[in-house]
N, CA, C and O atoms as CSV, one atom per row, in Angstrom:
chain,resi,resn,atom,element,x,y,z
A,1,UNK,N,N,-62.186,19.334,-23.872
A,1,UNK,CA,C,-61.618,18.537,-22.787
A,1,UNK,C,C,-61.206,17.178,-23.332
A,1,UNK,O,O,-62.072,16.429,-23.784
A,2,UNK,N,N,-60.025,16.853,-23.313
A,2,UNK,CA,C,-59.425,15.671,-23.343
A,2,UNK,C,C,-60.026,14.461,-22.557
A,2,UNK,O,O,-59.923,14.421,-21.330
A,3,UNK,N,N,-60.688,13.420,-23.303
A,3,UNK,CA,C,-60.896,12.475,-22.368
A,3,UNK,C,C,-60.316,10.919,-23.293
A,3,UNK,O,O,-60.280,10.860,-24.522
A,4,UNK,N,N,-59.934,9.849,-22.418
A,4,UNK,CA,C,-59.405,8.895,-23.104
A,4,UNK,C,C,-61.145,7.659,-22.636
A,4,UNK,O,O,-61.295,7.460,-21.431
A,5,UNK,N,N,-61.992,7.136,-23.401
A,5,UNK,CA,C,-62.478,6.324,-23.350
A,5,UNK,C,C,-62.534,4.477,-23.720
A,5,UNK,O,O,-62.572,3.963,-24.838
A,6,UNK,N,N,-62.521,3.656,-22.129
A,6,UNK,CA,C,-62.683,2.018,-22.570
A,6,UNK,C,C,-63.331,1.587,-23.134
A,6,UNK,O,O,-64.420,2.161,-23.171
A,7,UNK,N,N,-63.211,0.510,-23.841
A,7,UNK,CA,C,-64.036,-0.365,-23.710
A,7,UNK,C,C,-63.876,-1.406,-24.083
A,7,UNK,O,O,-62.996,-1.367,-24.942
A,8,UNK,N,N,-64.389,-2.809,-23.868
A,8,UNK,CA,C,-64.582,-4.334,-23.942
A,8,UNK,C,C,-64.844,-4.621,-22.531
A,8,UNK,O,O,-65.636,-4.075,-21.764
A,9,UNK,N,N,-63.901,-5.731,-22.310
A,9,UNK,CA,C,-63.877,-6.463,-21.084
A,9,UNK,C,C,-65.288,-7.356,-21.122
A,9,UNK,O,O,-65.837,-7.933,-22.060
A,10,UNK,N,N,-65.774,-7.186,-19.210
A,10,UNK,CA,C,-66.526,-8.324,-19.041
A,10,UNK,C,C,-65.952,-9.573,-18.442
A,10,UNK,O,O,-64.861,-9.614,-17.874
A,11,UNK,N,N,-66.631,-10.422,-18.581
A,11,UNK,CA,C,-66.548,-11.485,-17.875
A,11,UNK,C,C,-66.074,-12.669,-18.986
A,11,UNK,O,O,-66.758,-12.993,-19.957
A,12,UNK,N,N,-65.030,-13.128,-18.709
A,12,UNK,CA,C,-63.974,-14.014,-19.474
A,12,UNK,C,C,-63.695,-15.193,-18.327
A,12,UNK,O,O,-63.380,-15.082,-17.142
A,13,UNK,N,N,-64.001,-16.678,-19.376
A,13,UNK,CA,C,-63.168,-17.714,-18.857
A,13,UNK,C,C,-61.958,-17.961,-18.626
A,13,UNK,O,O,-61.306,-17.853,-19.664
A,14,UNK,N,N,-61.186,-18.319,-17.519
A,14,UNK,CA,C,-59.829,-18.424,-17.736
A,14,UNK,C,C,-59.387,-19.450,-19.417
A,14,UNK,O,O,-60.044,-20.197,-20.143
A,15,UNK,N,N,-58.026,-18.971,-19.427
A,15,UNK,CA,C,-57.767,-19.074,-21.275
A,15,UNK,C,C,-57.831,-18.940,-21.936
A,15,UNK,O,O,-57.013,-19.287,-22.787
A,16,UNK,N,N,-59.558,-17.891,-22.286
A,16,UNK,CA,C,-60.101,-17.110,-22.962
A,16,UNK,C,C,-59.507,-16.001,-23.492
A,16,UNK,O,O,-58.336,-15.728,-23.231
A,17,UNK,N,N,-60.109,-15.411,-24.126
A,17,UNK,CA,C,-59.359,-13.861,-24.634
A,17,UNK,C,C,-60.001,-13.250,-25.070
A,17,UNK,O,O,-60.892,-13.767,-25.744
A,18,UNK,N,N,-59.923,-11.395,-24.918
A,18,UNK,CA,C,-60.592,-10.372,-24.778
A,18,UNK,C,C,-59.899,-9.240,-25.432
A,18,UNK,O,O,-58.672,-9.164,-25.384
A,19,UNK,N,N,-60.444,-8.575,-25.890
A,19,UNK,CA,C,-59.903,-6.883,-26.456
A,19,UNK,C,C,-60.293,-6.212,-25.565
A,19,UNK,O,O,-60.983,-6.732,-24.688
A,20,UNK,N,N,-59.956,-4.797,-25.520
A,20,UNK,CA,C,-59.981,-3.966,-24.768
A,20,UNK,C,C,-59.115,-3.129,-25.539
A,20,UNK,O,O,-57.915,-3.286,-25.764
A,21,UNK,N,N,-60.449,-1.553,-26.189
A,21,UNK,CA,C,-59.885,-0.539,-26.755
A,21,UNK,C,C,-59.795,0.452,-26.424
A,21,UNK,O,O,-60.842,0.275,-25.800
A,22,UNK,N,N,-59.499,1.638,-26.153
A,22,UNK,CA,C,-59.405,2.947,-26.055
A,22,UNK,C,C,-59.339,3.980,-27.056
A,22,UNK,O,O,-58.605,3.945,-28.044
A,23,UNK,N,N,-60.325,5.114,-26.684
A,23,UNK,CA,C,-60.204,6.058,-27.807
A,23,UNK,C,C,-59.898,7.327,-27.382
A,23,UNK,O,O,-59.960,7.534,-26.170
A,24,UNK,N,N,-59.667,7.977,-27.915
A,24,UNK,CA,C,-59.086,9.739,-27.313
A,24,UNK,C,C,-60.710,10.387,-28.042
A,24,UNK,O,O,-61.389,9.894,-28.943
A,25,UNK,N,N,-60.883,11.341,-27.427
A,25,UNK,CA,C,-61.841,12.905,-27.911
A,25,UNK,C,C,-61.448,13.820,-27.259
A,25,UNK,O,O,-60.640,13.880,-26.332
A,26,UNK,N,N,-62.195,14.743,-27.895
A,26,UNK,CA,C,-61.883,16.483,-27.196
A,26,UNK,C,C,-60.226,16.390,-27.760
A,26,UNK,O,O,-59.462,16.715,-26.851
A,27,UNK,N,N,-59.440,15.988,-29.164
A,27,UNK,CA,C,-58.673,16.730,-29.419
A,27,UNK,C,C,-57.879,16.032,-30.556
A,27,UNK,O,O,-58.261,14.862,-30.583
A,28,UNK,N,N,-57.007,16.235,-31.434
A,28,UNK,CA,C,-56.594,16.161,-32.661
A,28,UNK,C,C,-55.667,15.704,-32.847
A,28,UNK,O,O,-55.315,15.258,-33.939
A,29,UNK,N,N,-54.770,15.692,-31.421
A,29,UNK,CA,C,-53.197,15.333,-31.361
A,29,UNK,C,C,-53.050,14.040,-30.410
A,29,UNK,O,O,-53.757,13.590,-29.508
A,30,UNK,N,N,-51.740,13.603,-31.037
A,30,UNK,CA,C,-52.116,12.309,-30.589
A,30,UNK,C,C,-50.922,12.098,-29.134
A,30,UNK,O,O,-50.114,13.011,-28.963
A,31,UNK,N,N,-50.904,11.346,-28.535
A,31,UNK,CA,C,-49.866,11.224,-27.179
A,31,UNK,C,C,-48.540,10.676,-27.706
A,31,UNK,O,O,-48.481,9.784,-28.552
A,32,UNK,N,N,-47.533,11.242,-27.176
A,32,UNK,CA,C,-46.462,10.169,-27.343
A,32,UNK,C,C,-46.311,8.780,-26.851
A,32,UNK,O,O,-45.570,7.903,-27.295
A,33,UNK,N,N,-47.056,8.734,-25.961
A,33,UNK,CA,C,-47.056,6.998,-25.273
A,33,UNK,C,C,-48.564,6.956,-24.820
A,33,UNK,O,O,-49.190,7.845,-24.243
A,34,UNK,N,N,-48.981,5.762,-25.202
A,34,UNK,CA,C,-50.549,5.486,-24.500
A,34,UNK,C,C,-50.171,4.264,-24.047
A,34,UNK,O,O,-49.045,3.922,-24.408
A,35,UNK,N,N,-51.003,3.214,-23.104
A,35,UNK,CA,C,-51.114,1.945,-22.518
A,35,UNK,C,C,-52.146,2.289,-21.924
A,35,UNK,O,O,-52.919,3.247,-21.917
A,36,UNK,N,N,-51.909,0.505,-20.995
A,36,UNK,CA,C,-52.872,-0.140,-20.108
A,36,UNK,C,C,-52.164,-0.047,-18.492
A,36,UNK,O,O,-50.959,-0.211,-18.298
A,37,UNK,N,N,-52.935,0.178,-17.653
A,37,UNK,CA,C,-52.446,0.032,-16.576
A,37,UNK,C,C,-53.580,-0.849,-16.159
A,37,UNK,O,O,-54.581,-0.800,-16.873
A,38,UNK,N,N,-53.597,-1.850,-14.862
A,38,UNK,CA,C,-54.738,-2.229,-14.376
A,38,UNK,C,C,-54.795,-2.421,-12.673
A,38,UNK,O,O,-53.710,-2.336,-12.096
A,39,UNK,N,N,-55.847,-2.641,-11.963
A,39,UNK,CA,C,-55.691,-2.111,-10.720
A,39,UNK,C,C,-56.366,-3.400,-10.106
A,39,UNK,O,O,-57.460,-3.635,-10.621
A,40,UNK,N,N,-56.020,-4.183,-9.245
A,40,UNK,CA,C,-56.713,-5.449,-8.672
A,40,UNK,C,C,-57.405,-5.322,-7.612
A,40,UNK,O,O,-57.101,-4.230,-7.133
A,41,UNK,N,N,-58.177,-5.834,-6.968
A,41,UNK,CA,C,-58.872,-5.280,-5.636
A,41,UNK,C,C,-57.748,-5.501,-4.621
A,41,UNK,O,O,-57.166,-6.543,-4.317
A,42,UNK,N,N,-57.624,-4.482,-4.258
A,42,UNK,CA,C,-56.881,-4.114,-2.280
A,42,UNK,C,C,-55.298,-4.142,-2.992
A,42,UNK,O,O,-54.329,-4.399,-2.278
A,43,UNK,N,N,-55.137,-3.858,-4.446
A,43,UNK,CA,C,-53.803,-3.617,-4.982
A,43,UNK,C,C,-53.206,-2.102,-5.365
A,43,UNK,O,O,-53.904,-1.089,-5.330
A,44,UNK,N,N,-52.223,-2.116,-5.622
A,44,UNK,CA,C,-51.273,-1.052,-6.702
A,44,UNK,C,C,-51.654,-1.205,-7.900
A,44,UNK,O,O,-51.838,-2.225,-8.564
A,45,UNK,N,N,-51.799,0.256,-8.219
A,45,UNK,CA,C,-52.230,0.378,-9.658
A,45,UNK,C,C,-50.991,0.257,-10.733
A,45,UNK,O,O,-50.098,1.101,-10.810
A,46,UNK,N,N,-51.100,-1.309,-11.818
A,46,UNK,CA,C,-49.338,-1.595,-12.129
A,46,UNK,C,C,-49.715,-1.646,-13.729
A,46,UNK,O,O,-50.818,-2.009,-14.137
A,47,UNK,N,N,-48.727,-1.263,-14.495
A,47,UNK,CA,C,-48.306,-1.350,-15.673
A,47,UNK,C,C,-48.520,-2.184,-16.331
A,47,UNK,O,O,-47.880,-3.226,-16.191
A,48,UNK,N,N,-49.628,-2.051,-17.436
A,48,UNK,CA,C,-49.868,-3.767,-17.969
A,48,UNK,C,C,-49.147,-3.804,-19.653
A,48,UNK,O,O,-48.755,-4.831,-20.207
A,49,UNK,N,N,-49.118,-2.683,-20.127
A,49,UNK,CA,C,-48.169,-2.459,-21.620
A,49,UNK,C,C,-48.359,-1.001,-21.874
A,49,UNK,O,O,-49.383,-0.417,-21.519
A,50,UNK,N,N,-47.366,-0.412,-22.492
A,50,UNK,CA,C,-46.808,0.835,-22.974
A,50,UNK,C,C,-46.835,1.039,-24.618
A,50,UNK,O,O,-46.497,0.047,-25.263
A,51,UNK,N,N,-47.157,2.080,-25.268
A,51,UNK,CA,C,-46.611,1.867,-26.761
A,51,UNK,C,C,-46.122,3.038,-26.709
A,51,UNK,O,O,-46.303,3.834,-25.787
A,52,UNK,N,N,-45.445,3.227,-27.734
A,52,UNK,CA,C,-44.831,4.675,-27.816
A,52,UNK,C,C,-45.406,5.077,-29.122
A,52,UNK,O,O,-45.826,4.150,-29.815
A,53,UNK,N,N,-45.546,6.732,-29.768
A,53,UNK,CA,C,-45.913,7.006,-31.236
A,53,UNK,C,C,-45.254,5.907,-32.296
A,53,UNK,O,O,-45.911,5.172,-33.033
A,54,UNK,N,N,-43.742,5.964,-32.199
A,54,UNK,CA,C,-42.850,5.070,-33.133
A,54,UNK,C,C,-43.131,3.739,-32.631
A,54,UNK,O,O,-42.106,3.109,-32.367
A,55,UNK,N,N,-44.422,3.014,-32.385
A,55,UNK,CA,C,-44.213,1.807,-31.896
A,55,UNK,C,C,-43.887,0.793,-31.240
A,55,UNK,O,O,-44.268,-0.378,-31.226
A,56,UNK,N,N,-42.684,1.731,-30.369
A,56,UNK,CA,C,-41.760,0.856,-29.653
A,56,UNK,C,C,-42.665,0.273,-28.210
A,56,UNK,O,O,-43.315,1.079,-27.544
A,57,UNK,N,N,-42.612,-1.072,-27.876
A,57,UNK,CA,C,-43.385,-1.176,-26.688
A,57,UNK,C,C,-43.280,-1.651,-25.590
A,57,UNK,O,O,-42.343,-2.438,-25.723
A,58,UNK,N,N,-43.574,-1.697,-24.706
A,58,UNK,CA,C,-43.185,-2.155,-23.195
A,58,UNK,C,C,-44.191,-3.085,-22.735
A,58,UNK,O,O,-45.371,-2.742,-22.794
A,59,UNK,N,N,-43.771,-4.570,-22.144
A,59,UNK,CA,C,-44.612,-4.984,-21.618
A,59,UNK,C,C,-44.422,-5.268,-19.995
A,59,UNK,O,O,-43.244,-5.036,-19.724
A,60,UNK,N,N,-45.000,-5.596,-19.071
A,60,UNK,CA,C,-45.153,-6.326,-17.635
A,60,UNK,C,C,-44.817,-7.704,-18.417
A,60,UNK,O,O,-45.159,-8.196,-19.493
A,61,UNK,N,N,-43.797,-8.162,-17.114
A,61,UNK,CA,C,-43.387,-9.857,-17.421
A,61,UNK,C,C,-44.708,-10.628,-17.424
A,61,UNK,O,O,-44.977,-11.646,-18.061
A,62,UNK,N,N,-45.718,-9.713,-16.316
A,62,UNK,CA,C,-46.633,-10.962,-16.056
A,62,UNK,C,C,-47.227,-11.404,-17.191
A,62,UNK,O,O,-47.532,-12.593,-17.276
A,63,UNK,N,N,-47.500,-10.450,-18.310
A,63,UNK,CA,C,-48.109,-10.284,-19.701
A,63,UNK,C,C,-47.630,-10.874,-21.087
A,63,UNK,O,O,-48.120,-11.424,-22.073
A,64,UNK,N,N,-46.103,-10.353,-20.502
A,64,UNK,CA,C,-45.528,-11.027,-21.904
A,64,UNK,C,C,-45.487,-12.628,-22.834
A,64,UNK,O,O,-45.042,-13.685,-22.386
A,65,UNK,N,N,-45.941,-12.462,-23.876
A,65,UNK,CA,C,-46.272,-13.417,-24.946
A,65,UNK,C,C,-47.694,-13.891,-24.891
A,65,UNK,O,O,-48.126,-14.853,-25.527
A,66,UNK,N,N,-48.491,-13.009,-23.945
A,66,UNK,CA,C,-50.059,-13.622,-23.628
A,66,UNK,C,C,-50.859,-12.155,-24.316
A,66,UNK,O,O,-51.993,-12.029,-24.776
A,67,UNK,N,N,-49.751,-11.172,-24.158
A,67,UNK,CA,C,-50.850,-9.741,-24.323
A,67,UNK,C,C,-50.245,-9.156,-25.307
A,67,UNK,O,O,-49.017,-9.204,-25.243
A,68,UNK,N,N,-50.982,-8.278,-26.761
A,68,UNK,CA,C,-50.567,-7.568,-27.572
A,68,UNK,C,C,-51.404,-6.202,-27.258
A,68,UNK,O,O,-52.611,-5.964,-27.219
A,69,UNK,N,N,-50.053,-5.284,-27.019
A,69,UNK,CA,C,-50.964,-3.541,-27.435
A,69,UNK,C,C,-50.604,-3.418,-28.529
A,69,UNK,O,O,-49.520,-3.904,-28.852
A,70,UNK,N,N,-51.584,-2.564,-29.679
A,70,UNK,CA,C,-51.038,-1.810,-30.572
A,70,UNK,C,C,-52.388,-0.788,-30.693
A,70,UNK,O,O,-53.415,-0.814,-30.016
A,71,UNK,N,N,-51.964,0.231,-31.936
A,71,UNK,CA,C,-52.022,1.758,-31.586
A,71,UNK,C,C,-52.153,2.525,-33.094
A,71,UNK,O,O,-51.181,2.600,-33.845
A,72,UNK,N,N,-53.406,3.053,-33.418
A,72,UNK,CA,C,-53.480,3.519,-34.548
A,72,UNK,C,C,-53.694,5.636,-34.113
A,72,UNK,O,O,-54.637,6.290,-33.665
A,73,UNK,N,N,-52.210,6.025,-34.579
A,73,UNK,CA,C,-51.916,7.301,-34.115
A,73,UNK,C,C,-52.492,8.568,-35.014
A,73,UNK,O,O,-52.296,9.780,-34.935
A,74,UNK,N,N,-53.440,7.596,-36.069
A,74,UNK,CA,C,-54.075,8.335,-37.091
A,74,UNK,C,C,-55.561,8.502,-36.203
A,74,UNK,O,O,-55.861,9.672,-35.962
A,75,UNK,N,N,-56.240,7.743,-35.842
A,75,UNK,CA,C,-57.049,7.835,-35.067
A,75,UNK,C,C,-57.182,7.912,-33.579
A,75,UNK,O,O,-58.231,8.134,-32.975
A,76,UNK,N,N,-55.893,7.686,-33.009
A,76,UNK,CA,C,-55.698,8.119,-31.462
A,76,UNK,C,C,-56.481,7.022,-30.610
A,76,UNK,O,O,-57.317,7.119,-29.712
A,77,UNK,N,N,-55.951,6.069,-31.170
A,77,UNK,CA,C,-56.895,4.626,-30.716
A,77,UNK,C,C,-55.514,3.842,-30.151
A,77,UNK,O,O,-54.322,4.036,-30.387
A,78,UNK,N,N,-56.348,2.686,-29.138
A,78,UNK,CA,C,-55.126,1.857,-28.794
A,78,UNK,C,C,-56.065,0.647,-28.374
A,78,UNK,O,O,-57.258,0.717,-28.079
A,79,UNK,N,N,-55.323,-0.385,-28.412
A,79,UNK,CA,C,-56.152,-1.634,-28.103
A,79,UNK,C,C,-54.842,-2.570,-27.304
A,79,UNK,O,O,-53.628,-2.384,-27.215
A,80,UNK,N,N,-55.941,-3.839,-26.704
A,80,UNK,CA,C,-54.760,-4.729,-25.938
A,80,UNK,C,C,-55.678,-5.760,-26.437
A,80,UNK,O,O,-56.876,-5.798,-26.155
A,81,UNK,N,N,-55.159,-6.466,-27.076
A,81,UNK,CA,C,-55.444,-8.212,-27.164
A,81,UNK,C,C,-54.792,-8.837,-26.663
A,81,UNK,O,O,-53.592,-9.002,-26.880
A,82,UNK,N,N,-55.697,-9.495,-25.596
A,82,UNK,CA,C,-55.212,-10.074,-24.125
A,82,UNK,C,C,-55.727,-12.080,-24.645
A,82,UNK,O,O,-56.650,-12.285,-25.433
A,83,UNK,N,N,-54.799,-13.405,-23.920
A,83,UNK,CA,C,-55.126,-13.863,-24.408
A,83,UNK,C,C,-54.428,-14.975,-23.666
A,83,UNK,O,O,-53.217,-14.809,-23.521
A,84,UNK,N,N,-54.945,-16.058,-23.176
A,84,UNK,CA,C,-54.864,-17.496,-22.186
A,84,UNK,C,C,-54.568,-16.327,-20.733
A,84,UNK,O,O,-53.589,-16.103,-20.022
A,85,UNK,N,N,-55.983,-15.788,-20.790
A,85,UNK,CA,C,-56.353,-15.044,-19.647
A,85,UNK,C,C,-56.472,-16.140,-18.720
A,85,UNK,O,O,-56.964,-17.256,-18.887
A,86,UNK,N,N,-55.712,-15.404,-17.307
A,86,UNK,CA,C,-55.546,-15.845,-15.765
A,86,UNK,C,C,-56.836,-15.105,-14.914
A,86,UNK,O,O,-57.528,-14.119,-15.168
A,87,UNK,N,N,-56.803,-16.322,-13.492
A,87,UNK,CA,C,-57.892,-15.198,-12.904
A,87,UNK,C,C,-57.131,-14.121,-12.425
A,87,UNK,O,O,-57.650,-13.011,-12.306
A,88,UNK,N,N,-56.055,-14.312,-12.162
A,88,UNK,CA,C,-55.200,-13.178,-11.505
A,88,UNK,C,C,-55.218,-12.041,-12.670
A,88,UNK,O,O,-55.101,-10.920,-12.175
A,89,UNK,N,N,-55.306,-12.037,-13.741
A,89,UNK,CA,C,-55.463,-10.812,-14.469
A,89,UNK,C,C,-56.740,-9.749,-14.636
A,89,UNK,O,O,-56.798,-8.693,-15.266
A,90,UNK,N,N,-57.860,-10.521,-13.733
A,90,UNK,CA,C,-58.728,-9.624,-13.064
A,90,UNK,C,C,-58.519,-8.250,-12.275
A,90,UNK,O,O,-58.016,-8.055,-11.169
A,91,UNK,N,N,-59.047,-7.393,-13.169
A,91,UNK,CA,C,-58.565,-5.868,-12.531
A,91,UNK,C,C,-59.660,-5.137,-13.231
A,91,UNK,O,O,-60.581,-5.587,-13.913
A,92,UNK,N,N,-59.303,-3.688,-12.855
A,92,UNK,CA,C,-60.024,-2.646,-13.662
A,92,UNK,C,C,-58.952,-2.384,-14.128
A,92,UNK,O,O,-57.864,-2.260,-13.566
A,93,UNK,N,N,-59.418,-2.228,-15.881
A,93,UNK,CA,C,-58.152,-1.916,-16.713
A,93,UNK,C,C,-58.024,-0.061,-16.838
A,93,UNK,O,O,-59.038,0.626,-16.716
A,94,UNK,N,N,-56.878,0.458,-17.048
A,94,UNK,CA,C,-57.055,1.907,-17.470
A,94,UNK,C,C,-56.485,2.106,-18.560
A,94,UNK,O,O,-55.480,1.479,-18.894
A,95,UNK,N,N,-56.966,2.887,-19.181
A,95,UNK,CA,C,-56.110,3.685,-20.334
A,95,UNK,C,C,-55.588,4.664,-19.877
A,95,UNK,O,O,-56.063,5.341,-18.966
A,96,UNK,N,N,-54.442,4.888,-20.503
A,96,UNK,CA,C,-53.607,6.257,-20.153
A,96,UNK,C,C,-52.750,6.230,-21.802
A,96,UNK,O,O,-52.253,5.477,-22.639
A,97,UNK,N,N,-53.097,7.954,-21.414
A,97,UNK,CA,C,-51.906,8.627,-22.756
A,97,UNK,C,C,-51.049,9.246,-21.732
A,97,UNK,O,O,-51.227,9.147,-20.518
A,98,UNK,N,N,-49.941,10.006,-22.420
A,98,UNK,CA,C,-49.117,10.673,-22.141
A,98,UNK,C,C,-48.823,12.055,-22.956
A,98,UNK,O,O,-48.482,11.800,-24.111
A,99,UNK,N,N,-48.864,13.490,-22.656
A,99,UNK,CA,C,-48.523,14.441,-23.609
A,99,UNK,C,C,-47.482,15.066,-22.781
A,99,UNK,O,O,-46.391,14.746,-22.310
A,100,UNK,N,N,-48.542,16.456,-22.801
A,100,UNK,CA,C,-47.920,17.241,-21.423
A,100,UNK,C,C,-48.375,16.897,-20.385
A,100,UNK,O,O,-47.855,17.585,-19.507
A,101,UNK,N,N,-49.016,16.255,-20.007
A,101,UNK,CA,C,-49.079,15.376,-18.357
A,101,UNK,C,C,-49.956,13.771,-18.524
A,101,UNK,O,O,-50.368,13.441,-19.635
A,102,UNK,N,N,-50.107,13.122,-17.648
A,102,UNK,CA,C,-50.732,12.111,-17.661
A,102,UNK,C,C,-52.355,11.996,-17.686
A,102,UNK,O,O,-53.055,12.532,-16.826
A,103,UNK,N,N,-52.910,11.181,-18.850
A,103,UNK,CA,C,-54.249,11.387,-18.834
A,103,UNK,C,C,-55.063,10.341,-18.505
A,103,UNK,O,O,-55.248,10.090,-19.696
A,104,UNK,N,N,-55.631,9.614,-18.025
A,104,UNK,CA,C,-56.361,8.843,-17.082
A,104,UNK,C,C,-57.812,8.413,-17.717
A,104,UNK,O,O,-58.692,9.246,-17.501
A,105,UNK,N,N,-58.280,7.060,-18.591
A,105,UNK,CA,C,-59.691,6.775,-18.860
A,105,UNK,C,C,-59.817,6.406,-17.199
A,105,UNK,O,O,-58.946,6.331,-16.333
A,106,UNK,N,N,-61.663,6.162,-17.132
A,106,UNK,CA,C,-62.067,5.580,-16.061
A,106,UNK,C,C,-61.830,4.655,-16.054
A,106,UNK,O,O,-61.256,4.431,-14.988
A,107,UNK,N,N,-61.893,3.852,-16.600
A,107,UNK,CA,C,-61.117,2.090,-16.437
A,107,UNK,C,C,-62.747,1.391,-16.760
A,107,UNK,O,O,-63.888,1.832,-16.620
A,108,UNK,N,N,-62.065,-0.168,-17.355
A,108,UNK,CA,C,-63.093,-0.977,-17.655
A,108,UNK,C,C,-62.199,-2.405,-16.963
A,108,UNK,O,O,-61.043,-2.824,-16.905
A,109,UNK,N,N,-63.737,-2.840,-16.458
A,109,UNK,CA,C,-63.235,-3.959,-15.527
A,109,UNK,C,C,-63.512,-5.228,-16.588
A,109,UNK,O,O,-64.369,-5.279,-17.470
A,110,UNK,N,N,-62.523,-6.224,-16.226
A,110,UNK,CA,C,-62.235,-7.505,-17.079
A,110,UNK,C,C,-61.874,-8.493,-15.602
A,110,UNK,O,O,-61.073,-8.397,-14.672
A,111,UNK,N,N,-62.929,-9.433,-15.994
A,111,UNK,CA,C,-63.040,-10.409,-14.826
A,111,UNK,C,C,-62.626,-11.982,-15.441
A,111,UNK,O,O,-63.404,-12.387,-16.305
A,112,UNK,N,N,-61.545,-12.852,-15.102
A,112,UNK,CA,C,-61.596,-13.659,-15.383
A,112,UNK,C,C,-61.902,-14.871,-14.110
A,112,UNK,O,O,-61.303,-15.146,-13.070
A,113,UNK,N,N,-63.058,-15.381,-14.729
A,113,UNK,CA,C,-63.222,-16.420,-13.794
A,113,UNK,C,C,-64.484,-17.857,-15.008
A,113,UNK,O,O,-64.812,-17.923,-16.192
A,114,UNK,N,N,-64.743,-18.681,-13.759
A,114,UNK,CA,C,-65.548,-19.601,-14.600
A,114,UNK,C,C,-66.912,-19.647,-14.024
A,114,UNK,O,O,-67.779,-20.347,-14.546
């Protein structure tokens, strides 16, 4: 069974900065696209960065030049170095790959406050 597992987060000062990695098990092959999605309380679950196998990547405006994904496709790993964290970027984060359908970690929550 395919499962994608979080982890970091926690509790972060605003401005601060945090990792947050993901790993694949239960299988050998790697996704064509993995990211972050994250989910805020009483929100839509929204797009926080995309990578593709070849690297190519997608970010949310809200993110851009504050957040780096990258993605080691030898190990089926992906990470977000997140960074002059907002409280508004408080969410439960998810991992997701992409193959033949969409695969879903449980999410790890990242709280920014003081």
């Amino acid at each position: 069974q395919v499962e994608l597992v979080e982890s970091g987060g926690g509790l972060v000062q605003p401005g601060g900065s945090a990792r947050l990695s993901c790993a694949a098990s239960g299988t050998d092959f790697s996704f064509s696209r993995m990211g972050w999605f994250r989910q805020a309380p009483g929100e839509q679950r929204e797009l926080v960065a995309t990578i593709h196998s070849s690297g190519r990547t997608n970010y949310a405006d809200s993110v851009k030049g504050r957040f780096t994904i990258s993605r080691d496709n030898a190990k089926i790993t992906i990470d977000l170095q997140m960074s002059s964290l907002k409280p508004e970027d408080t969410a439960v984060y998810y991992c997701w790959g992409f193959r033949d359908r969409n695969y879903w970690g449980k999410g790890t929550l990242v709280t920014v406050s003081t």
